[in-house]
PDBQT receptor file of N, H, CA, C and O in Angstrom, charges set to zero:
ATOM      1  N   UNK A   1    -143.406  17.734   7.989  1.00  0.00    +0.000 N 
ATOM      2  CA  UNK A   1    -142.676  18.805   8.600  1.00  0.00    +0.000 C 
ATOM      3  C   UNK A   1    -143.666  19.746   9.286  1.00  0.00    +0.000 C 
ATOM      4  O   UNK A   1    -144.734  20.097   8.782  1.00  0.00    +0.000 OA
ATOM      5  N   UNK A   2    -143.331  20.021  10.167  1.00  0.00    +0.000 N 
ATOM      6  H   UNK A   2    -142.464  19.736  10.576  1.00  0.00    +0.000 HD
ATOM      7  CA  UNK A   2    -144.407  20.934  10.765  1.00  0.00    +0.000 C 
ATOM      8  C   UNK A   2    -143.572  22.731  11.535  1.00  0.00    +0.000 C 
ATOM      9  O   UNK A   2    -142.601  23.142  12.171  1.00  0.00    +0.000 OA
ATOM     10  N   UNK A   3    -144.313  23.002  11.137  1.00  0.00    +0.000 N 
ATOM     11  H   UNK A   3    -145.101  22.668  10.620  1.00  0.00    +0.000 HD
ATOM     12  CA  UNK A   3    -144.089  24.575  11.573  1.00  0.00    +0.000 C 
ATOM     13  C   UNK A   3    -144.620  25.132  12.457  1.00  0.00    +0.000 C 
ATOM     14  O   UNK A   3    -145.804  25.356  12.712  1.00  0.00    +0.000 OA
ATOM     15  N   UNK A   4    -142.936  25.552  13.342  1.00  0.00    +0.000 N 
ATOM     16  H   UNK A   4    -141.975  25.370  13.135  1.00  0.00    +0.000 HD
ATOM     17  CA  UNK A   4    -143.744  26.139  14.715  1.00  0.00    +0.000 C 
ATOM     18  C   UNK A   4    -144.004  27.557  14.690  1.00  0.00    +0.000 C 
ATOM     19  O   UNK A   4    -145.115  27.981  15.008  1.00  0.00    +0.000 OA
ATOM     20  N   UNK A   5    -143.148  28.258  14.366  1.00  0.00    +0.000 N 
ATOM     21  H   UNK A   5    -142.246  27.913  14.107  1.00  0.00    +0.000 HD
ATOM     22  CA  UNK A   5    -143.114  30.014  14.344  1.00  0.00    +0.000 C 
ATOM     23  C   UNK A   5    -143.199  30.996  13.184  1.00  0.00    +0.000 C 
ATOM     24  O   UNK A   5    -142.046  30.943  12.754  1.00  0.00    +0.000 OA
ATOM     25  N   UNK A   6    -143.630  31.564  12.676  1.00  0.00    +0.000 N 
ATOM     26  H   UNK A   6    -144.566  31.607  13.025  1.00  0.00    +0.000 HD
ATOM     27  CA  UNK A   6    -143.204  32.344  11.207  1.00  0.00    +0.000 C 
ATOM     28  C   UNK A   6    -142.521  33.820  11.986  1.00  0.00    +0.000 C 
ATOM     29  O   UNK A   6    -143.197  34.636  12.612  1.00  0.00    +0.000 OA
ATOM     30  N   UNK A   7    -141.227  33.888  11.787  1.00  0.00    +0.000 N 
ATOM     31  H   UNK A   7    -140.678  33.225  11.279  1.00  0.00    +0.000 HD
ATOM     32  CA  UNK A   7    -140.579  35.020  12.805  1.00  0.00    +0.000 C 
ATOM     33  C   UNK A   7    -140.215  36.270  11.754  1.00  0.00    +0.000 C 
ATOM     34  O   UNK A   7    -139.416  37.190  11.926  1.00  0.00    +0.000 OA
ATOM     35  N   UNK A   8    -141.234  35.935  10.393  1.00  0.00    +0.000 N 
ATOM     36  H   UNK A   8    -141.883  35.187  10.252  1.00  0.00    +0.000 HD
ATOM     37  CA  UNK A   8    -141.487  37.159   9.675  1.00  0.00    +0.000 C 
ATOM     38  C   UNK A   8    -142.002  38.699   9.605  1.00  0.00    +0.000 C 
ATOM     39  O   UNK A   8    -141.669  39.770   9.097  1.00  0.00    +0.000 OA
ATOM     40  N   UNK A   9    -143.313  37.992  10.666  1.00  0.00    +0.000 N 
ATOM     41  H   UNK A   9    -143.583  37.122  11.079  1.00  0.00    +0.000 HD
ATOM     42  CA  UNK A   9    -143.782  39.293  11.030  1.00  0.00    +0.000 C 
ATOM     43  C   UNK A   9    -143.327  39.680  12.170  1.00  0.00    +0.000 C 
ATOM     44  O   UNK A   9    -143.653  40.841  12.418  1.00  0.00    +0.000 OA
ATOM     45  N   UNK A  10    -142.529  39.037  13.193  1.00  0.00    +0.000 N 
ATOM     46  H   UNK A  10    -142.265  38.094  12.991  1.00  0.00    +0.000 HD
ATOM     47  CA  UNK A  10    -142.261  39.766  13.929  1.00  0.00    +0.000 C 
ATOM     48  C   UNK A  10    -141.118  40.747  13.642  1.00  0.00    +0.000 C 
ATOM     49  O   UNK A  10    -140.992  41.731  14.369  1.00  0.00    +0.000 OA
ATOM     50  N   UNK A  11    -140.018  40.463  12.303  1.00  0.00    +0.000 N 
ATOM     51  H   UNK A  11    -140.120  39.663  11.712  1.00  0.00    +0.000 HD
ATOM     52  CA  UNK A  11    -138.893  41.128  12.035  1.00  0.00    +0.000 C 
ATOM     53  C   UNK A  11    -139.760  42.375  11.391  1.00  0.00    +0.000 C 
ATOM     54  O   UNK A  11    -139.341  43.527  11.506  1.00  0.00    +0.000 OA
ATOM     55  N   UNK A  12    -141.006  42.073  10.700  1.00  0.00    +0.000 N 
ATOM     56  H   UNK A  12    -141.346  41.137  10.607  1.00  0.00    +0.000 HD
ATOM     57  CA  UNK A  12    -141.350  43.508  10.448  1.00  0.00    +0.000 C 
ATOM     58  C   UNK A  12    -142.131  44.042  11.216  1.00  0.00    +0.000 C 
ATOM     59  O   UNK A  12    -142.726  44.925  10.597  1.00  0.00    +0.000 OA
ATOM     60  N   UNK A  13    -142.516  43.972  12.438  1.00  0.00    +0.000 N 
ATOM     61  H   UNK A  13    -142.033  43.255  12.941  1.00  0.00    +0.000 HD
ATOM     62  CA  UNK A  13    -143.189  44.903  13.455  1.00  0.00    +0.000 C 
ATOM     63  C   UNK A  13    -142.008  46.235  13.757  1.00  0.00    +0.000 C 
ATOM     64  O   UNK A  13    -142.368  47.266  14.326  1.00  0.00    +0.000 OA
ATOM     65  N   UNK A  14    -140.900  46.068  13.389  1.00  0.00    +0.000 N 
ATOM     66  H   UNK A  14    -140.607  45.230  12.927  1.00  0.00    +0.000 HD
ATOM     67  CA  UNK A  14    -140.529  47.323  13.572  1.00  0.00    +0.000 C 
ATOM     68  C   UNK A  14    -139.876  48.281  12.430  1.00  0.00    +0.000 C 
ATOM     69  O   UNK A  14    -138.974  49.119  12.436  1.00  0.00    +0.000 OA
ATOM     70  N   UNK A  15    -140.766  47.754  11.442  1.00  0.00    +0.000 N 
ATOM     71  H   UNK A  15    -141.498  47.073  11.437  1.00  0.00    +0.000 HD
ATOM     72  CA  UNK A  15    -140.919  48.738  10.323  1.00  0.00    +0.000 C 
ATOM     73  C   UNK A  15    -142.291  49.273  10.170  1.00  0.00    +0.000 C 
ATOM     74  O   UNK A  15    -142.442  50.297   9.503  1.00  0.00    +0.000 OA
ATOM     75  N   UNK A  16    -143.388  48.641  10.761  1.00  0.00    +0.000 N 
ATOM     76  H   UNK A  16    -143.265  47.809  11.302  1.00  0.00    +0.000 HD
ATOM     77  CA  UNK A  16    -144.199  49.071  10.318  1.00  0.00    +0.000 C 
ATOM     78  C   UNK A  16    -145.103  49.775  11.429  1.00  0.00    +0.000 C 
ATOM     79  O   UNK A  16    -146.122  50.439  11.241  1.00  0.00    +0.000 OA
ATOM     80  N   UNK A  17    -144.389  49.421  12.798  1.00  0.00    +0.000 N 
ATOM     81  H   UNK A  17    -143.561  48.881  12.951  1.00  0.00    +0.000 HD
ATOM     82  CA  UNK A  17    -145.293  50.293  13.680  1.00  0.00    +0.000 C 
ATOM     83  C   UNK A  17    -144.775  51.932  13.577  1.00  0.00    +0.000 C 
ATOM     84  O   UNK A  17    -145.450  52.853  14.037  1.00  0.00    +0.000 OA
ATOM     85  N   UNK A  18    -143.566  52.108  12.948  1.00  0.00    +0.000 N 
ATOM     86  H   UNK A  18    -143.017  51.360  12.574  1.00  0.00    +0.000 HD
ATOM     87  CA  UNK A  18    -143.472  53.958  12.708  1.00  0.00    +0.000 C 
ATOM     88  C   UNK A  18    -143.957  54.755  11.647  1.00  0.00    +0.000 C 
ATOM     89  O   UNK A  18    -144.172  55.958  11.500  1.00  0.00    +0.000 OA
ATOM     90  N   UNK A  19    -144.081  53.612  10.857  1.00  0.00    +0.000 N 
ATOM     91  H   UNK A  19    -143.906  52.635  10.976  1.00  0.00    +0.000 HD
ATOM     92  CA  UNK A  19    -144.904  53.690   9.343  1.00  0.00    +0.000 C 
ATOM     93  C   UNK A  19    -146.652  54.238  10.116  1.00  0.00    +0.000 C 
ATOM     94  O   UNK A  19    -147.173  55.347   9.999  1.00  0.00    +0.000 OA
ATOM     95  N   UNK A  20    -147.115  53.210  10.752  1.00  0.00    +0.000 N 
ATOM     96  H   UNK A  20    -146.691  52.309  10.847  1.00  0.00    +0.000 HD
ATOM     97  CA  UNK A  20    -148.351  53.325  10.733  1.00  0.00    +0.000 C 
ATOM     98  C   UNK A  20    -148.589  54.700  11.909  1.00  0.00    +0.000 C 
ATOM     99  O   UNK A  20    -149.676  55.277  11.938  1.00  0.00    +0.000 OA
ATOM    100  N   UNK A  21    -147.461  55.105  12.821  1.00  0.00    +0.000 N 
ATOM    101  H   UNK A  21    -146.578  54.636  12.798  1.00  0.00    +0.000 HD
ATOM    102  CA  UNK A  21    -147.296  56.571  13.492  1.00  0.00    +0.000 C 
ATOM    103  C   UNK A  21    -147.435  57.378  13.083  1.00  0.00    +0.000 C 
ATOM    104  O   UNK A  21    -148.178  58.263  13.507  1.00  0.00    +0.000 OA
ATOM    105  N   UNK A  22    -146.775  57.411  12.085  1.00  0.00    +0.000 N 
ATOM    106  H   UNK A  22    -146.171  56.692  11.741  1.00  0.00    +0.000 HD
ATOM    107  CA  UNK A  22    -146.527  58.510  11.220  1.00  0.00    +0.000 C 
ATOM    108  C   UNK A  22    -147.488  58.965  10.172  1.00  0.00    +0.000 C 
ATOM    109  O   UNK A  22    -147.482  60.150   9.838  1.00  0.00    +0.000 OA
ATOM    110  N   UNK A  23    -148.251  58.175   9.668  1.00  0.00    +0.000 N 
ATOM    111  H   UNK A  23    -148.256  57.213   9.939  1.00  0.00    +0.000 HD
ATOM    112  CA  UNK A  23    -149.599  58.122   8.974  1.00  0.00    +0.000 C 
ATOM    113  C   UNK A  23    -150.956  58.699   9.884  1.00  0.00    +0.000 C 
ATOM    114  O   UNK A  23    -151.875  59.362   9.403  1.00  0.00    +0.000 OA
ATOM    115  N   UNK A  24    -150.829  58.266  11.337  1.00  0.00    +0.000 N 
ATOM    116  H   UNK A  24    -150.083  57.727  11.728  1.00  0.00    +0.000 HD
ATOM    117  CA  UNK A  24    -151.572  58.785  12.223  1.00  0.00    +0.000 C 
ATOM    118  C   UNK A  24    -151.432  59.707  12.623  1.00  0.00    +0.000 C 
ATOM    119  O   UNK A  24    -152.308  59.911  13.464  1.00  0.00    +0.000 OA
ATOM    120  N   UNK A  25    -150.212  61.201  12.448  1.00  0.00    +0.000 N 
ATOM    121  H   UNK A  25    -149.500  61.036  11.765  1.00  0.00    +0.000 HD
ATOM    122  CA  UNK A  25    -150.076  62.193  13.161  1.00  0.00    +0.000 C 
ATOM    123  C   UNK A  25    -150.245  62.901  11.956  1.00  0.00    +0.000 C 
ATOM    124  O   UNK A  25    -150.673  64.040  12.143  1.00  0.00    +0.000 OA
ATOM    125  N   UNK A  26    -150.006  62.534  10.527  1.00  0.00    +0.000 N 
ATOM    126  H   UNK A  26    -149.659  61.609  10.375  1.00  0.00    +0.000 HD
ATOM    127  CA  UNK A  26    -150.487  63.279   9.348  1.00  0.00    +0.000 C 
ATOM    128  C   UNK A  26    -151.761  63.581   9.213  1.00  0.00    +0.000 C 
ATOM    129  O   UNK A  26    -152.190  64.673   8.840  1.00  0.00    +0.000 OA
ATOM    130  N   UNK A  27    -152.859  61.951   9.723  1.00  0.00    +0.000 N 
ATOM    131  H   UNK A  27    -152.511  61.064  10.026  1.00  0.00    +0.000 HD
ATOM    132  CA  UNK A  27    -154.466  62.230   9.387  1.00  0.00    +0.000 C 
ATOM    133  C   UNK A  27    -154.385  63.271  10.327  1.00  0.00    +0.000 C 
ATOM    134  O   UNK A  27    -154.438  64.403   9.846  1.00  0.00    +0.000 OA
ATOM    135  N   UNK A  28    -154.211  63.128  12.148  1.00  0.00    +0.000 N 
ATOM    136  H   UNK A  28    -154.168  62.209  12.539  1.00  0.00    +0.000 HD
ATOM    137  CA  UNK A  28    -154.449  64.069  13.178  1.00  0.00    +0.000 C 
ATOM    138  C   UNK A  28    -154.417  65.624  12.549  1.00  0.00    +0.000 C 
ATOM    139  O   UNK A  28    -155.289  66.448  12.826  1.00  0.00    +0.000 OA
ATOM    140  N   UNK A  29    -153.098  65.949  11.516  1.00  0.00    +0.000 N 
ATOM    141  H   UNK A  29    -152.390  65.280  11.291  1.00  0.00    +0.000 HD
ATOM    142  CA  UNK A  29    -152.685  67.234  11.195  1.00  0.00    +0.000 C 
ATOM    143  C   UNK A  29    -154.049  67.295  10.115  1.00  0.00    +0.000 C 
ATOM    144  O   UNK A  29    -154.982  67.878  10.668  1.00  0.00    +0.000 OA
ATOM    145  N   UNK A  30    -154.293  66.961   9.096  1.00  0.00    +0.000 N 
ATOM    146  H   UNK A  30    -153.536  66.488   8.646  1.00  0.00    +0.000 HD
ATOM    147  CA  UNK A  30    -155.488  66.773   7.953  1.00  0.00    +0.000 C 
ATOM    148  C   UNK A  30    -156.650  67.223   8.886  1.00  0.00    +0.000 C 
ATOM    149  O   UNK A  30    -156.989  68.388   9.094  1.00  0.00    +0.000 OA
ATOM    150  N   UNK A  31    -156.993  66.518   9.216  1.00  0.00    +0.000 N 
ATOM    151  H   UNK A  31    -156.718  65.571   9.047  1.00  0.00    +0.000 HD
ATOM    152  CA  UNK A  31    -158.583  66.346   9.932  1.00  0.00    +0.000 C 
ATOM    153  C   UNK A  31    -158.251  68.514  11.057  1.00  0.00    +0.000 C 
ATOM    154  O   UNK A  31    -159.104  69.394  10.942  1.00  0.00    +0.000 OA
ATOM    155  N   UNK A  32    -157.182  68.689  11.752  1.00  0.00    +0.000 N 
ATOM    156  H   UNK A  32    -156.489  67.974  11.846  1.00  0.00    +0.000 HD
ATOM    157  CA  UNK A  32    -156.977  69.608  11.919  1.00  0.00    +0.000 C 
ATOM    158  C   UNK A  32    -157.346  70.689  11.566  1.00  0.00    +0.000 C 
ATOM    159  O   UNK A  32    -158.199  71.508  11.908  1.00  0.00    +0.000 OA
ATOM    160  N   UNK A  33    -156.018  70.515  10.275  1.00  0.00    +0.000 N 
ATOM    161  H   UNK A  33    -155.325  69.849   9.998  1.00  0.00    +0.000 HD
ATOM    162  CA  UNK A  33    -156.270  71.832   9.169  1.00  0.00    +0.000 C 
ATOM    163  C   UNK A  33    -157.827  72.213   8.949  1.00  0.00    +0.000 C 
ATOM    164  O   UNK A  33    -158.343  73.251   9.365  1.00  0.00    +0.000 OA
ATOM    165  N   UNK A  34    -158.395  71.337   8.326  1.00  0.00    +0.000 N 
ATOM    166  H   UNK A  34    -157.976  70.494   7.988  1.00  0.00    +0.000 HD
ATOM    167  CA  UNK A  34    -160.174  70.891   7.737  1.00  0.00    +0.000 C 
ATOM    168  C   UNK A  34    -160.893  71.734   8.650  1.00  0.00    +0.000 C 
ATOM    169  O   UNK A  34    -161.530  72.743   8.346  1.00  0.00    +0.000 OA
ATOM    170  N   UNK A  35    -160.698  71.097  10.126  1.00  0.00    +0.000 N 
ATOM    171  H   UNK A  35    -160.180  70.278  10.373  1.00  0.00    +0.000 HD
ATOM    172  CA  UNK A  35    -161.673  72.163  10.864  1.00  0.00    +0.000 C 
ATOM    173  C   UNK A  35    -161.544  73.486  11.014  1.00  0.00    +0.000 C 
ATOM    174  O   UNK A  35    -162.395  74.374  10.977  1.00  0.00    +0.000 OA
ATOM    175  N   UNK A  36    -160.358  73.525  11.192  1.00  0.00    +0.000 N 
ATOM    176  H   UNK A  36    -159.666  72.804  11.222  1.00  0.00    +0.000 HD
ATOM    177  CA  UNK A  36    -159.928  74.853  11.382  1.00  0.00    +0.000 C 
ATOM    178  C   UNK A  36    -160.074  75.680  10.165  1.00  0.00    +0.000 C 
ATOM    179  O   UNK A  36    -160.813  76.641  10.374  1.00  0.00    +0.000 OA
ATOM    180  N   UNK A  37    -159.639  75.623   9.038  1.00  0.00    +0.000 N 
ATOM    181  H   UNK A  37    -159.038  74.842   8.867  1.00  0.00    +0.000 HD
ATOM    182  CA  UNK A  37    -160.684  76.009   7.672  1.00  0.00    +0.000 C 
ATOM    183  C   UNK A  37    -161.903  76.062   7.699  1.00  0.00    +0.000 C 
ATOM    184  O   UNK A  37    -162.457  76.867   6.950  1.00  0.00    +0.000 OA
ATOM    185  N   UNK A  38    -162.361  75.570   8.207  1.00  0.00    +0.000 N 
ATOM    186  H   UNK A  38    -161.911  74.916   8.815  1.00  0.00    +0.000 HD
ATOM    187  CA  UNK A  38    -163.930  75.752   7.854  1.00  0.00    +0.000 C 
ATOM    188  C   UNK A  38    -164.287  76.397   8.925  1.00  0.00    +0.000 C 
ATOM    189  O   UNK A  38    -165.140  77.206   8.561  1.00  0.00    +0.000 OA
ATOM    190  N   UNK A  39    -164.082  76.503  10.205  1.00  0.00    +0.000 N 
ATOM    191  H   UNK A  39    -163.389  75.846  10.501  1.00  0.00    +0.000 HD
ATOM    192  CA  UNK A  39    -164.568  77.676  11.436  1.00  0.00    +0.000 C 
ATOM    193  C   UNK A  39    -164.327  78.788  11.087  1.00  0.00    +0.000 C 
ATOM    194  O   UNK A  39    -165.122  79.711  11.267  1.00  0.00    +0.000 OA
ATOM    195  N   UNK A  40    -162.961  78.954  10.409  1.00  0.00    +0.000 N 
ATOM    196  H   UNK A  40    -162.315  78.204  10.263  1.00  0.00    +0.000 HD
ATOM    197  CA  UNK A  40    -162.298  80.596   9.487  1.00  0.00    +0.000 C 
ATOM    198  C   UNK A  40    -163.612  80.842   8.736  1.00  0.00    +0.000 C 
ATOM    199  O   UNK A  40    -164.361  81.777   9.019  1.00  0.00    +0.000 OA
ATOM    200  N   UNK A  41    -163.846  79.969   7.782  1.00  0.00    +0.000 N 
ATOM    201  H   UNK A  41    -163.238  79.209   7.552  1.00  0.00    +0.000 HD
ATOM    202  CA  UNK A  41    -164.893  80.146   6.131  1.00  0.00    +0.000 C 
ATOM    203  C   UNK A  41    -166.337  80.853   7.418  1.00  0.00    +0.000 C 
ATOM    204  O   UNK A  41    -166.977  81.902   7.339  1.00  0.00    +0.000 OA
ATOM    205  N   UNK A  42    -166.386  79.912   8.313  1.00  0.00    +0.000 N 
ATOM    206  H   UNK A  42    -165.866  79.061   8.377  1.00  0.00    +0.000 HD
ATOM    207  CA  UNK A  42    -167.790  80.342   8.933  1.00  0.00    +0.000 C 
ATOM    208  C   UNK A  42    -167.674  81.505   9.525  1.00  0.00    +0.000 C 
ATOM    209  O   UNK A  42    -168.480  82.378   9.201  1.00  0.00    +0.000 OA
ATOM    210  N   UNK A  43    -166.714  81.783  10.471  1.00  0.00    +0.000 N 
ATOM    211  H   UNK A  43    -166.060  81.075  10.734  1.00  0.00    +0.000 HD
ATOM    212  CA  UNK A  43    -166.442  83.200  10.709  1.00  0.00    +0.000 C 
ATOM    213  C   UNK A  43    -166.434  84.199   9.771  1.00  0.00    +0.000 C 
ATOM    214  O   UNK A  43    -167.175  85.157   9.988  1.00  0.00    +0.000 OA
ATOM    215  N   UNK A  44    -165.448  84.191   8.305  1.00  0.00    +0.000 N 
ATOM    216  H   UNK A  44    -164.846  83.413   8.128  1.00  0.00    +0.000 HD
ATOM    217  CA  UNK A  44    -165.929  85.062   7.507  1.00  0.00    +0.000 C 
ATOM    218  C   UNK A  44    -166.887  85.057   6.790  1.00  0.00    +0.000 C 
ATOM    219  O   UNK A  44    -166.951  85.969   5.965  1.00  0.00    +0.000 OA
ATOM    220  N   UNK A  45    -167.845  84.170   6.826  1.00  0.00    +0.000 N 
ATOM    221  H   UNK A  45    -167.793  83.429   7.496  1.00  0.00    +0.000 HD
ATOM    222  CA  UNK A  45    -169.344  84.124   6.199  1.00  0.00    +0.000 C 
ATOM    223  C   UNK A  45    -170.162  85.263   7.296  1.00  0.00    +0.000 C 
ATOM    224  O   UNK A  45    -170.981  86.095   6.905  1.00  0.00    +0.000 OA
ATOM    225  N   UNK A  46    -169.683  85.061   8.889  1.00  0.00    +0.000 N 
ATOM    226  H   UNK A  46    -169.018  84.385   9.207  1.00  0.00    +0.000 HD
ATOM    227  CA  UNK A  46    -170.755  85.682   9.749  1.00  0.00    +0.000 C 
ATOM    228  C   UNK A  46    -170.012  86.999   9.618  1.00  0.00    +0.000 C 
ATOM    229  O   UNK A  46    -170.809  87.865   9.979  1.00  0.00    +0.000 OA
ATOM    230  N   UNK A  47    -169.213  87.386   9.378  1.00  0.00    +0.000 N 
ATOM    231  H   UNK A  47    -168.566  86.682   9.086  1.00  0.00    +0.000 HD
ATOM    232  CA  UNK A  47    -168.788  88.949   9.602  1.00  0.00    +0.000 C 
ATOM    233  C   UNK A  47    -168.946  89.835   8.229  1.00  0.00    +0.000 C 
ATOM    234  O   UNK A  47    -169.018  91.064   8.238  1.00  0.00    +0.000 OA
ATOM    235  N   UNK A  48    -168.989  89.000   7.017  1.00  0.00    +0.000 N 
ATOM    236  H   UNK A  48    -168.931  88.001   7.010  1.00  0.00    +0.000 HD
ATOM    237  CA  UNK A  48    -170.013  89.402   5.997  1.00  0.00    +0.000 C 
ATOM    238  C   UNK A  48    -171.336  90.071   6.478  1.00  0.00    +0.000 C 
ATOM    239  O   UNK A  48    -171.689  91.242   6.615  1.00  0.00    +0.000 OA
ATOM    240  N   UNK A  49    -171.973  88.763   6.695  1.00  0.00    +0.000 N 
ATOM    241  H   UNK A  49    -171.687  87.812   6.584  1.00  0.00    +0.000 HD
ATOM    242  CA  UNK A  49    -173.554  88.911   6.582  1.00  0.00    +0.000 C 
ATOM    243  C   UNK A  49    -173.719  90.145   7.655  1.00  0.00    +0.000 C 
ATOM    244  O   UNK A  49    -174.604  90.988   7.508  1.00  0.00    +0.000 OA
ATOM    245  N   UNK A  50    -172.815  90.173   8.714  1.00  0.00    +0.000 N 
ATOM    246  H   UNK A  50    -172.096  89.488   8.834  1.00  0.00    +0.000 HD
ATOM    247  CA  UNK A  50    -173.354  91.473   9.697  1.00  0.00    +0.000 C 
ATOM    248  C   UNK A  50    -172.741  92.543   9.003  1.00  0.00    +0.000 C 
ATOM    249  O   UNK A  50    -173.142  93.490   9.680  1.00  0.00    +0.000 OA
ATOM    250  N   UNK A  51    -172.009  93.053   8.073  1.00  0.00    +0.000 N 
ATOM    251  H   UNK A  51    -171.682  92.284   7.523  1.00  0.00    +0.000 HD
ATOM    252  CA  UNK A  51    -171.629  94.062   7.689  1.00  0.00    +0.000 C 
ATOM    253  C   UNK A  51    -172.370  94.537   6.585  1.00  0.00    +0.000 C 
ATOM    254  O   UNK A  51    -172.370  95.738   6.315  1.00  0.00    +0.000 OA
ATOM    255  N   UNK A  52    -173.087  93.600   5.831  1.00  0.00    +0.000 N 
ATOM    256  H   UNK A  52    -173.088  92.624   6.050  1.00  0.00    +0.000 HD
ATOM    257  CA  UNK A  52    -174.358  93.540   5.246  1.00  0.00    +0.000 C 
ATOM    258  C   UNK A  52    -176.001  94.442   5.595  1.00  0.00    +0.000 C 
ATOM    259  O   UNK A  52    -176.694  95.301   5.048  1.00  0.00    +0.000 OA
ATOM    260  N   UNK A  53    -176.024  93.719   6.663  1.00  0.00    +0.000 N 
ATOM    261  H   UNK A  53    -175.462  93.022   7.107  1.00  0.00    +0.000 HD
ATOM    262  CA  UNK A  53    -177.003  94.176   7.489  1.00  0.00    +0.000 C 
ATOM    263  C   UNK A  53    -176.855  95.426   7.824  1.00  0.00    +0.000 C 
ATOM    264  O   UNK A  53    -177.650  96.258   7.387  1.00  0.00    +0.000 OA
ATOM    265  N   UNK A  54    -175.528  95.893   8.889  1.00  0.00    +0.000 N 
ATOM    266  H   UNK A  54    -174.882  95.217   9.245  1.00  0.00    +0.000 HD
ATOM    267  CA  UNK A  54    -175.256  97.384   8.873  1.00  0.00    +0.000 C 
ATOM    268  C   UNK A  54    -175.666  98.147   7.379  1.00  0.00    +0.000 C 
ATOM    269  O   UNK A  54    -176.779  98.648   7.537  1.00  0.00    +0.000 OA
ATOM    270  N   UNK A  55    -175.326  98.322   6.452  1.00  0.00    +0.000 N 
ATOM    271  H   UNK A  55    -174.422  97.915   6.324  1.00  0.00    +0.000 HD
ATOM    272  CA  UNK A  55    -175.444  98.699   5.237  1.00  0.00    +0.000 C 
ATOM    273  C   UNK A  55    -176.775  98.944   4.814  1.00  0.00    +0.000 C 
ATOM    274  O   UNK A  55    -177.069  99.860   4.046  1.00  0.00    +0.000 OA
ATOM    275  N   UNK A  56    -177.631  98.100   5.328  1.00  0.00    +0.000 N 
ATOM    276  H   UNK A  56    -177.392  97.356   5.952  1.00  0.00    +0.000 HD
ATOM    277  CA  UNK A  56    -178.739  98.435   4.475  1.00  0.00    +0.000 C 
ATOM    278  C   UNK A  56    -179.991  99.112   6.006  1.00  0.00    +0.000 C 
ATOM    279  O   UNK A  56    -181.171  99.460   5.973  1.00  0.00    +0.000 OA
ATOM    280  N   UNK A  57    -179.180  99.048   6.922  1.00  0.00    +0.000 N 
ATOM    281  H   UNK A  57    -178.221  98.765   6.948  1.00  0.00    +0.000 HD
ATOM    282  CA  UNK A  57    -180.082 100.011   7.993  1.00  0.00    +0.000 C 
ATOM    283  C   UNK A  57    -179.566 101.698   8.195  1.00  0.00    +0.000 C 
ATOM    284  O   UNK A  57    -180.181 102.444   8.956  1.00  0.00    +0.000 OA
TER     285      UNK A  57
């Protein structure tokens, strides 16, 4: 017997290409947040240290 097609994966290509969308606009949002947290943390690290400085001149 020989086998021409397995038409398995094609019935699930459309479960899994919104699956794998949707996983990709979550990392996009993650990786986001992250930077944007940490430019905040660095900004309030630098507006420390200069208010610091004022203080002791």
């Amino acid at each position: 017997m020989e086998i021409l097609a397995d038409h398995t994966v094609l019935l699930a290509i459309p479960a899994f290409v919104p699956a794998l969308a949707l996983v990709g606009v979550i990392v996009v949002i993650a990786v986001r947040d992250r930077r944007s947290e940490a430019r905040d943390a660095a900004a309030d690290d630098d507006i420390e240290s200069r208010s610091e400085e004022k203080e002791f001149q």
